[in-house]
C-alpha positions as CSV (number, residue, x, y, z in Angstrom):
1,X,100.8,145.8,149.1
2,X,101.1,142.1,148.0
3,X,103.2,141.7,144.7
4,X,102.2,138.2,144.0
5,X,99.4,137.9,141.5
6,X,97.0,135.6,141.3
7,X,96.5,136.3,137.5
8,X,97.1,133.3,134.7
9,X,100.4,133.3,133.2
10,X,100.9,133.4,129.6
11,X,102.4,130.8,128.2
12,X,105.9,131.6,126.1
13,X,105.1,133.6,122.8
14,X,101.4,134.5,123.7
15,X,101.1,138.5,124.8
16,X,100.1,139.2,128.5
17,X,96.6,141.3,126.8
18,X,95.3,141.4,123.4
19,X,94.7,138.5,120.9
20,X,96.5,135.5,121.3
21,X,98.3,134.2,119.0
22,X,97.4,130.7,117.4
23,X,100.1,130.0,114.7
24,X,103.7,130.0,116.2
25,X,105.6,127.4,116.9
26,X,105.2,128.0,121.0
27,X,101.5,127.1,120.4
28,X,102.2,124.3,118.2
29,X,104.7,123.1,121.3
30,X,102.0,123.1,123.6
31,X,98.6,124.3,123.0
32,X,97.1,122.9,125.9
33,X,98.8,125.6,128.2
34,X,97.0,128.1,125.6
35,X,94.0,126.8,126.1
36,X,94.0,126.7,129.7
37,X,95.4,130.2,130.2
38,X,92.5,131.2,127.6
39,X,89.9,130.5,130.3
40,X,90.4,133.1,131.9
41,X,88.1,135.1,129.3
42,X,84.9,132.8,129.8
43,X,83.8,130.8,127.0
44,X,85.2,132.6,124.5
45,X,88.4,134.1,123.8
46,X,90.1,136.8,121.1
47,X,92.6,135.4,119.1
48,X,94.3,136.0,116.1
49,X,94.6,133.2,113.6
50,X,97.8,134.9,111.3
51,X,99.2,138.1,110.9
52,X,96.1,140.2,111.0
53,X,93.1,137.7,110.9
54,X,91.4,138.2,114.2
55,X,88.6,135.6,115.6
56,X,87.0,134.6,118.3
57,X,87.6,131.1,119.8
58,X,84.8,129.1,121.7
59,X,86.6,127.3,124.1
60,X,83.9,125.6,126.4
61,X,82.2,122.3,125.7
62,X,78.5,123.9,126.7
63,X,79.0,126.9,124.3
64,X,80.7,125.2,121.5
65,X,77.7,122.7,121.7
66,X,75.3,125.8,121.5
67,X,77.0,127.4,119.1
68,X,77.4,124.2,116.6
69,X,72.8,123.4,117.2
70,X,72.1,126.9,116.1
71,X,72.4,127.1,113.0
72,X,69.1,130.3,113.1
73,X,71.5,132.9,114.6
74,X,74.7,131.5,114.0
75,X,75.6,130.7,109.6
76,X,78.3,129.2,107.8
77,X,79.0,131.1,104.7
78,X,81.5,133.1,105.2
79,X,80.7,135.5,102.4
80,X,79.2,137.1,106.2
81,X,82.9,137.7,106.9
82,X,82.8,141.1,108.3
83,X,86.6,141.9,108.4
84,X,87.0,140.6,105.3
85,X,84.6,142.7,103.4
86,X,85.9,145.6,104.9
87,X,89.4,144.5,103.2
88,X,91.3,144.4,107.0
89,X,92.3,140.9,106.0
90,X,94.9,140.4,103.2
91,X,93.9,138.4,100.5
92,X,97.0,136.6,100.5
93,X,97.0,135.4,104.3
94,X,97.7,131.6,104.5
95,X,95.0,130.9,106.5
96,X,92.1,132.1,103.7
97,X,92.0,128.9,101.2
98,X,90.5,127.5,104.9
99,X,87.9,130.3,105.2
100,X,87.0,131.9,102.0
101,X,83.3,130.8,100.6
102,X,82.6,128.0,98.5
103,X,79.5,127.1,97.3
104,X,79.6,123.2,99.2
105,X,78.2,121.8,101.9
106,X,80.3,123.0,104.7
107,X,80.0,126.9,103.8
108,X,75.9,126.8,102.9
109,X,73.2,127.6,105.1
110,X,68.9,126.1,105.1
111,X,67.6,124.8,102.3
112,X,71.2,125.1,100.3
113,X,73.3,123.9,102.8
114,X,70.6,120.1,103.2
115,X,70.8,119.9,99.4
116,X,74.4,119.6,99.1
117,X,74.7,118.0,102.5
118,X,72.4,114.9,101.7
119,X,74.3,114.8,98.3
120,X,77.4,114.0,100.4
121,X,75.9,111.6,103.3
122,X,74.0,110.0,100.5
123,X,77.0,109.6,98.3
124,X,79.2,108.1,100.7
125,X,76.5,105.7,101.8
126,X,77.0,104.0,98.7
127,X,80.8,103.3,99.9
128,X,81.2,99.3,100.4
129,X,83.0,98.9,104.4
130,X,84.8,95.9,102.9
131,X,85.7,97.3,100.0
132,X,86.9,100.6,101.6
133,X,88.9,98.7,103.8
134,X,90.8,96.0,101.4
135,X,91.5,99.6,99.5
136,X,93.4,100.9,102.5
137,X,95.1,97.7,102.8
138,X,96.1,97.8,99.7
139,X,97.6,101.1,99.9
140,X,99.2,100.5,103.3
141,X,100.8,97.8,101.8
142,X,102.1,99.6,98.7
143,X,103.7,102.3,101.3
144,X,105.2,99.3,103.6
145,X,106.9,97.9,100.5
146,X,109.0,101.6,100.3
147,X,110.5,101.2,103.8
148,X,110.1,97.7,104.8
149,X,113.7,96.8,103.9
150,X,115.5,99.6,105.6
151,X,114.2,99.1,109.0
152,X,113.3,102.8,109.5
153,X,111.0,105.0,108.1
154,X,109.3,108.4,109.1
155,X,106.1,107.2,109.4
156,X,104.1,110.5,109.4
157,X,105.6,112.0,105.6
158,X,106.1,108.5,104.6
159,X,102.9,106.6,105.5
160,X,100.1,108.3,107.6
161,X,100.0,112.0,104.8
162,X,100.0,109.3,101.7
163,X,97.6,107.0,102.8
164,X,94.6,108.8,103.0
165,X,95.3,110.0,100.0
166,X,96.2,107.5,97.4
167,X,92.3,105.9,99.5
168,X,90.8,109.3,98.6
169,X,92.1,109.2,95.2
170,X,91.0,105.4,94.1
171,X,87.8,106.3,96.5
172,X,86.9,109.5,94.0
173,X,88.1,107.6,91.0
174,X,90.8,109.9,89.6
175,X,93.5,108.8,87.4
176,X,97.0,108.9,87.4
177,X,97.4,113.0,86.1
178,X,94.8,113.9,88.2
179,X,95.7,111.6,91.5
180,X,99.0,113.3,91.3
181,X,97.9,116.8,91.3
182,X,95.2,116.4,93.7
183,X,98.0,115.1,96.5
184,X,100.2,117.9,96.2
185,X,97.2,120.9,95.9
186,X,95.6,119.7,99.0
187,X,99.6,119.2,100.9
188,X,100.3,123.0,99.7
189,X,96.9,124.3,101.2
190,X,97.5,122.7,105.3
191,X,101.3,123.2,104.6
192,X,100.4,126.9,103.8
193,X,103.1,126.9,101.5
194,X,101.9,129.2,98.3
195,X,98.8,128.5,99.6
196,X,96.7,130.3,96.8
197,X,98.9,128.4,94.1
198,X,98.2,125.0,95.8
199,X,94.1,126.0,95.8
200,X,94.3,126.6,92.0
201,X,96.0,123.2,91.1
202,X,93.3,121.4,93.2
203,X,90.5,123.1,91.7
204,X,91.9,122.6,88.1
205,X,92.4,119.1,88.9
206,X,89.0,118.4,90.2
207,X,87.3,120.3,87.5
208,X,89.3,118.0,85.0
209,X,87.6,115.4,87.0
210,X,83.8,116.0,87.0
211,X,84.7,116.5,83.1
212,X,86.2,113.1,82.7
213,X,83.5,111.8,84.3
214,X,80.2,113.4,82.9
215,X,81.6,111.6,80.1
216,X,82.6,108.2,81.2
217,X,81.5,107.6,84.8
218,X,82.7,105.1,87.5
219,X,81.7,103.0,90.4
220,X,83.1,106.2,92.7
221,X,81.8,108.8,94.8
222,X,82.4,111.3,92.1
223,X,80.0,109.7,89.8
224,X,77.6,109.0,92.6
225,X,77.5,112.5,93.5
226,X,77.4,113.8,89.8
227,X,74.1,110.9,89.6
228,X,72.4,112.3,92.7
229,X,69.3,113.6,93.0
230,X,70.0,116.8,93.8
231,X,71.4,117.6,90.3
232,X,74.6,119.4,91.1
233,X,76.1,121.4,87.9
234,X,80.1,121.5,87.3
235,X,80.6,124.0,90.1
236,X,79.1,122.4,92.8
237,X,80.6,119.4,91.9
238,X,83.9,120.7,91.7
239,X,84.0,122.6,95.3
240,X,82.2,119.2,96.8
241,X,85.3,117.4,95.7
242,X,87.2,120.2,97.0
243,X,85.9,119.8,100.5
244,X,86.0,116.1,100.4
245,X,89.4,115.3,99.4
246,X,90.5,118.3,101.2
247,X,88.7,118.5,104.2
248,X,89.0,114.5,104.6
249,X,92.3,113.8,103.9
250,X,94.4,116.0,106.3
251,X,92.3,115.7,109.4
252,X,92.6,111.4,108.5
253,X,96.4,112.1,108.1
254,X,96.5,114.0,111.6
255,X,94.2,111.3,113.1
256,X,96.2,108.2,111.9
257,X,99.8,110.1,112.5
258,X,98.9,111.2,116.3
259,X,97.2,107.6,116.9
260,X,100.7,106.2,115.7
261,X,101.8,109.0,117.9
262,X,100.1,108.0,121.6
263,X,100.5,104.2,120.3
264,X,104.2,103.9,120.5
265,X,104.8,107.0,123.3
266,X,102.1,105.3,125.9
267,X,103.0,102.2,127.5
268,X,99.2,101.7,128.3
269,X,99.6,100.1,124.4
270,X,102.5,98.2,125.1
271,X,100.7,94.7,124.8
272,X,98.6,95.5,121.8
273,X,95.0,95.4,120.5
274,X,94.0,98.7,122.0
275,X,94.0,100.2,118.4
276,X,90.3,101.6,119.0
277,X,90.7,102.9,122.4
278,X,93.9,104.9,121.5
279,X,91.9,106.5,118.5
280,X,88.8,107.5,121.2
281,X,92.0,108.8,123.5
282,X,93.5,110.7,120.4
283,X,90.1,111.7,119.5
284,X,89.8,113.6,123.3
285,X,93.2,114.8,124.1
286,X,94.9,115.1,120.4
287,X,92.2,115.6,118.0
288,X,93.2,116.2,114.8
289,X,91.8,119.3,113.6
290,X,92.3,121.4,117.2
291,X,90.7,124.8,116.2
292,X,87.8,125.2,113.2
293,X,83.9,124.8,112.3
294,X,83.9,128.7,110.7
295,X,80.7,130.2,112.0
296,X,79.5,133.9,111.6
297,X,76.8,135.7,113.8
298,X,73.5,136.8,111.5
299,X,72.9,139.8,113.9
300,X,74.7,140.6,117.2
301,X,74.8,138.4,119.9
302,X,75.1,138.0,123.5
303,X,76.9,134.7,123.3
304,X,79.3,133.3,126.3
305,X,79.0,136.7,128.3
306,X,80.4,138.5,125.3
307,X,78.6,140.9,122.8
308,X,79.7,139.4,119.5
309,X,78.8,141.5,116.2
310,X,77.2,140.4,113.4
311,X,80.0,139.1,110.7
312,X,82.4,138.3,113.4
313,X,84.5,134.7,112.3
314,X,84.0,132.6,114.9
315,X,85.8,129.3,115.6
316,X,85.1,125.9,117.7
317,X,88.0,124.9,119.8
318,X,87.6,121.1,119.5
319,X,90.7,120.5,121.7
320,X,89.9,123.3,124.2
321,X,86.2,121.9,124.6
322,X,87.5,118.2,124.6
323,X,89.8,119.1,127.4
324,X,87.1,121.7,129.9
325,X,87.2,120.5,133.1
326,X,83.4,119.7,132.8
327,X,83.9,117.4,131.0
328,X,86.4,115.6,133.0
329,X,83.6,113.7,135.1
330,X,81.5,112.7,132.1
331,X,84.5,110.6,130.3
332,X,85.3,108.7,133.5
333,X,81.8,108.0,134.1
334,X,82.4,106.0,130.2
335,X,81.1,108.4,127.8
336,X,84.2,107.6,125.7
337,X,82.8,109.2,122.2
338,X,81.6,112.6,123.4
339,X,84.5,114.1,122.5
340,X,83.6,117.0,119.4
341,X,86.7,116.1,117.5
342,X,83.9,115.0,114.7
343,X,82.1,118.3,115.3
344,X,78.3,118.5,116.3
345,X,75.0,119.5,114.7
346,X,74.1,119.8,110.9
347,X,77.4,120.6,110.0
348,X,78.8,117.4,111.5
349,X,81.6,115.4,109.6
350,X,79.6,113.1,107.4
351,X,82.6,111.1,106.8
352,X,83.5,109.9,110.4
353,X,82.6,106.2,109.8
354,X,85.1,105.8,107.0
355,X,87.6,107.7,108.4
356,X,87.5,105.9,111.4
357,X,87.6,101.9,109.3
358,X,90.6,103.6,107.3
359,X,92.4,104.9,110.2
360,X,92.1,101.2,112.2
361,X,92.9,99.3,109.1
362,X,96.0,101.7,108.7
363,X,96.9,101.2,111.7
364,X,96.2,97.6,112.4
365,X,98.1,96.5,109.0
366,X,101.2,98.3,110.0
367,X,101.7,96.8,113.2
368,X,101.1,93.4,111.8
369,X,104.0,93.5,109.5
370,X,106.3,95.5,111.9
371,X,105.2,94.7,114.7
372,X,108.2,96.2,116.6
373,X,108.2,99.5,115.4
374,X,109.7,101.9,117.7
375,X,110.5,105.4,118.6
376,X,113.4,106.2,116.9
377,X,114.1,109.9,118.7
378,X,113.7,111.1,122.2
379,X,109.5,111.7,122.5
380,X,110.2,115.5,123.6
381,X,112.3,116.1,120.5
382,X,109.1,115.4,117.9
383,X,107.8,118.6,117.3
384,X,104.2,119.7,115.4
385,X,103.3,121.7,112.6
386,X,102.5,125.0,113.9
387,X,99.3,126.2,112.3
388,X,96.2,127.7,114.1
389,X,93.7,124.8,112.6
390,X,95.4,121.0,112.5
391,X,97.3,119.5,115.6
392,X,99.9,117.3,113.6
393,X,103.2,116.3,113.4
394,X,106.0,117.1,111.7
395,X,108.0,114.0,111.4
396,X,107.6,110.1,113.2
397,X,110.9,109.1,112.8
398,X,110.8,104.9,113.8
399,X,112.6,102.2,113.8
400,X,112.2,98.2,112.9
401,X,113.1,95.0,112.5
402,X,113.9,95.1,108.7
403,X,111.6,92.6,106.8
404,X,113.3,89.9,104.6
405,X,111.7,90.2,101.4
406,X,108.3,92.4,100.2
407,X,107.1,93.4,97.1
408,X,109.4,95.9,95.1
409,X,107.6,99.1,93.6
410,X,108.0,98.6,89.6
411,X,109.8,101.6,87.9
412,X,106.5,104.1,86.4
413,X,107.5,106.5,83.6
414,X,107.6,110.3,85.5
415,X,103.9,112.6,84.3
416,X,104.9,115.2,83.2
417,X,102.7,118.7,84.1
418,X,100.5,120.3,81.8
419,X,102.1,123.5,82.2
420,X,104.9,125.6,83.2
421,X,102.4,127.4,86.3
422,X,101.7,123.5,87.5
423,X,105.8,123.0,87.8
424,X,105.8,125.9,90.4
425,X,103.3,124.4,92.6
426,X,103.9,123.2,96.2
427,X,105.3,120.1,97.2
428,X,106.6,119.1,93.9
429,X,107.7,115.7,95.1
430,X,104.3,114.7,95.4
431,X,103.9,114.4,91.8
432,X,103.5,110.4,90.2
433,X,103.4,109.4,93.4
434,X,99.4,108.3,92.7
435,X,101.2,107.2,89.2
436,X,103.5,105.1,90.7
437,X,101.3,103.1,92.9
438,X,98.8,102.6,90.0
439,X,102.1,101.2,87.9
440,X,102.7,98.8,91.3
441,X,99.1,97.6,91.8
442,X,98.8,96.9,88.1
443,X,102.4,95.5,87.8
């Protein structure tokens, strides 16, 4: 009898049979090894995204491609959500603010689903490249001024999760009250820190928005979206914003922070100027939103030599896909962008253009001012967020040069929160953070 089986081994925290489990911090150590013992199902595999919230992960390029083009037998609102209407998922899990319906783009189907969508693509046309990127410039500079001096700074909760925001915020067109609420609603949601409280505070804050500006409009995407075409009322506008701030910001903060990431822990980047190339890399082997793209079956389904009931949540494994061996061959033959870390099909990120300018102009004006930023901790003791959706970091602890002189930040008088429920929110030091940099820029 041989003892020695041939069998994959599961990685530390993830059960020998059953679901496997995507939102420890053994997966967020090394999801790779998760993937990879995955495989062994086929194309798809069971996992479980939190206590009690079951899925099904496509894991291979081929299928997630298929899966992402067929948009007939495979939909996107989630209202489909078999388990959930059954009530087998609790309606407090973390992982729902992510899942639940919302009448936008991104959980719509057909006719619906190209409304809102061209709404958005047609929206953001409208954004100026130059303009978008002397904004980020502007903010990165604003964040450099915090830390310059000291000659350290945790560049992940310091200057990769601001940036996109404070963009987003002077992108959208929201003042200081709003800005501020808007930055820690959207932190409290990844974070999955009281989660549902965080969802409210965004969607109050947004709401106030489309108000403000039905009245008094801007040279912004929310106005352009509220002068669109397609007529969206109050509600749609509000869960478009939702998505966009949302949905944008945190992948952008994972992209920029695991860029900064393979930047300074590669020594391929050693000499510089290979700011695009390590985004494509990151892009392929670190993307920043690992496991999403919420699909559910509109009847069963033979799909990836699995039977898959109508209802069931299924999920796109960007990272898994990104990393099949099939695709090994295709990347070295030069087909750097054909990674799915953008997703694929009619629901594909319609932001990916901007994202990308804000992320290289991040980037770019950070190393020119400190140009010999470091690693101030050992590589293997950074660890990641765990969460069954984002790959990002915790903390970027770095060190510099300390620069001589920059421009101070100019006291700004504290907002004070509408109400007592706002106080309990997540993330409270996020508030006048937006405020502040408006009171520097204007100073």
């Amino acid at each position: 009898m041989n003892d020695h089986s041939t069998a994959p081994v599961p990685p530390p925290g993830c059960p020998a049979h059953g679901r496997v489990p995507l939102y420890g911090p053994e997966f967020a150590a090394d999801p790779q090894a998760y993937y990879a013992y995955m495989r062994q199902f086929g194309p798809t595999a069971p996992v479980e995204l939190a206590p009690g919230v079951d899925a099904t992960l496509v894991t291979d390029y081929a299928a997630a491609l298929q899966l992402l083009q067929d948009s007939g037998v495979f939909r996107k609102d989630s209202r489909r959500w078999r388990e959930l209407n059954e009530g087998r998922v609790s309606p407090d899990s973390p992982v729902l603010p992510l899942l639940t319906y919302r009448p936008n783009c991104m959980f719509s189907d057909g006719a619906e689903h190209l409304r809102l969508r061209q709404a958005v693509t047609e929206s953001f046309a409208r954004v100026d490249s130059r303009r978008l990127s002397q904004s980020t410039e502007r903010v990165s500079n604003y964040l450099i001024a915090q830390f310059a001096t000291r000659g350290s700074v945790d560049l992940l909760n310091d200057y990769a999760k601001q940036l996109p925001l404070f963009v987003f915020n002077e992108l959208f067109g929201c003042p200081a009250d709003i800005g501020d609420r808007v930055l820690f609603g959207i932190s409290g949601i990844f974070d999955g820190i009281n989660a549902e409280k965080a969802n409210e505070v965004l969607f109050q804050a947004v709401s106030e928005l489309v108000s403000l500006k039905r009245v008094k409009p801007g040279d912004d995407v929310t106005s352009w979206l509220m002068q669109h075409q397609a007529r969206l009322d109050d509600q749609e506008m509000a869960h478009q914003l939702v998505l966009l701030l949302g949905a944008g910001a945190e992948p952008l903060r994972n992209l920029i922070g695991n860029t900064l990431h393979r930047l300074l822990t590669h020594d391929r980047y050693a000499k510089g100027g290979l700011i695009e190339e390590a985004i494509d890399d990151t892009l392929w082997e670190n993307p920043p939103m690992s496991n999403y793209a919420p699909h559910y079956p509109a009847s069963d389904v033979e799909f990836g030599d699995q039977k898959v009931p109508a209802g069931e949540l299924m999920l796109i494994s960007f990272a898994a896909a990104n990393a099949g061996p099939a695709l090994a061959a295709s990347r070295q033959a030069g087909s750097s962008r054909a990674h799915l870390a953008w997703s694929a099909g009619p629901h594909a990120c319609p932001s990916k253009e901007p994202a990308r300018l804000i992320t290289v102009s991040a980037i770019e004006n950070l190393l020119n001012q400190v140009p010999d930023v470091e690693l101030a901790v050992p590589e293997d003791s950074l660890t990641w967020r765990p969460g069954p959706f984002n790959r990002a970091l915790a903390t970027l602890p770095v060190r510099f040069t300390p620069l001589a002189s920059v421009r101070q930040l100019s006291p700004a008088p504290r907002v004070q929160a509408a109400s007592s429920e706002r106080d309990s929110a997540p993330n409270h030091q996020e508030r006048g953070l937006w405020s502040s940099f408006l009171s520097w820029w204007k100073g």
